[in-house]
Residue, then its C-alpha position, 0 to 999 in steps of 0.5 A: x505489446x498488445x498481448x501484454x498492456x490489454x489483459x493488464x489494463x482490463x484487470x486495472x479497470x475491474x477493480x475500480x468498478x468492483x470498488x465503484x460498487x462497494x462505496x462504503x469501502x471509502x468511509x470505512x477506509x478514510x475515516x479509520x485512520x482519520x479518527x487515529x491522527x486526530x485522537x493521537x495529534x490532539x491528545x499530544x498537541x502535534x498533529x504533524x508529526x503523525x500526518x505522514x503515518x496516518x496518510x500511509x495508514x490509510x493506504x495500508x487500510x486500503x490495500x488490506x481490503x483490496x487484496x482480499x479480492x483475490x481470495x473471493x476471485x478463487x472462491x469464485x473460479x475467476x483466479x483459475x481462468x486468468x491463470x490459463x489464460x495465453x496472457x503473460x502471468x506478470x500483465x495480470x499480476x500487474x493488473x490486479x497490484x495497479x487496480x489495487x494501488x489506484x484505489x489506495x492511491x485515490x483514497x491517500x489524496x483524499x486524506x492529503x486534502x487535511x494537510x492543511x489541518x496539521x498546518x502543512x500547506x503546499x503549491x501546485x508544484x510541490x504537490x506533484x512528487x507527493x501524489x507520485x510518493x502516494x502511488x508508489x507507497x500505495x503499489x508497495x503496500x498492496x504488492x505486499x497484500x498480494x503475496x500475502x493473500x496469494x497464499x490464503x484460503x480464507x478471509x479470516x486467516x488473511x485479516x489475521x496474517x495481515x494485522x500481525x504483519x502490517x499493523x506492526x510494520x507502520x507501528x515501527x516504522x517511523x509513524x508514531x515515533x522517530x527513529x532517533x528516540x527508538x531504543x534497543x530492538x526497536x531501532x534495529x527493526x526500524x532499520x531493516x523496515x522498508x516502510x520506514x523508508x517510505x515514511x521518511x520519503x514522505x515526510x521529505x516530500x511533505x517537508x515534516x521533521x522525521x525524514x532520516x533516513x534521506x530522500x534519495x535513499x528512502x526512494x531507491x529503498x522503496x522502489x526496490x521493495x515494490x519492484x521485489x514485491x511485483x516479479x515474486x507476486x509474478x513468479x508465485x502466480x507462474x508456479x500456480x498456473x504450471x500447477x493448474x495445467x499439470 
């Protein structure tokens, strides 16, 4: 078990001090999607409705930052000696996606510290299950930013592979309008869109309008997605390793 939690475990904790050393990482992170919600919600007297996607938004920001370590990590040779490594591929996968995650997580919460601007005010009991939604929106987003990033050999084609992908992503996905307003192809990339799933989960937690499709579905969704993203960023980094050592 040793040889599974420990690598894993130590890679989690590199990416907080890495993070811990680039602090204006945080600013940039919060204030973007801070500065979106409040200029979209004042300019259409509802800021609630757009709280969840902005909180979601800000995670996206995160896990796109994050997971651009992984291109630095090869330029630097370190992605080639945790591939040799006797470590299991999946404990450092996981490592690098829960490090990642953590620090979306923690930057989500500082967001959710504004809810009470949108009017949404929550006890002690409700806000447990949002901070679990948080992390598990956080782990999804950054697992996607991994299998993305896995694939890249520069920074620039990275950031243009993500914006293309994720931005419209969280634009469809229930964040600036509700499924039921959506028309055409539109509505039907809504559906097949897995954060959409994890908006609606949001908002149920969050007790906002815009929670189709239900709780219980939103979750299975979002969990199967993340748990998808984890055993092929797994898988993808075997077949690297097998590459490296022939």
């Amino acid at each position: 078990m040793n040889n599974f939690f420990l690598p894993a475990i130590t890679l989690w904790q590199r990416e907080l001090v890495r993070f811990w050393r680039q602090k204006s990482r945080l600013l940039g992170v919060v204030l973007s999607p801070l500065l979106i919600w409040l200029l979209i919600g004042y300019g259409s007297a509802s800021l609630d409705k757009f709280f969840s996607g902005a909180l979601v938004l800000t995670v996206m920001f995160s896990a796109i930052f994050s997971t651009i370590t992984i291109i630095e990590d090869r330029r630097e040779g370190f992605l080639l000696s945790m591939l040799v490594s006797p470590a299991p591929r999946t404990s450092l996968v996981l490592g690098k996606i829960a490090g990642s995650a953590t620090l979306g997580w923690i930057q989500g919460l500082i967001f959710l510290c504004f809810a009470p601007m949108a009017g949404v005010h929550l006890d002690a009991m409700e806000v447990l299950p949002i901070i679990a939604v948080i992390f598990l929106i956080s782990f999804t987003l950054t697992g996607l930013g991994f299998v993305i990033a896995w694939k890249m050999e520069t920074t620039a084609g990275f950031h243009a592979i993500m914006n293309l992908l994720l931005l419209p992503m969280w634009m469809v996905s229930g964040s600036l309008f509700p499924v039921a307003t959506a028309q055409g192809f539109v509505k039907w990339l809504m559906w097949i869109n897995p954060l959409t799933y994890s908006i609606s989960l949001l908002n149920s937690t969050l007790h906002l309008p815009g929670t189709w499709p239900g709780a219980m579905e939103s979750l299975l969704v979002t969990l199967a997605f993340g748990l998808g993203l984890l055993l092929l960023s797994g898988a993808m980094a075997a077949q690297k390793s097998t590459k490296s050592a022939a």
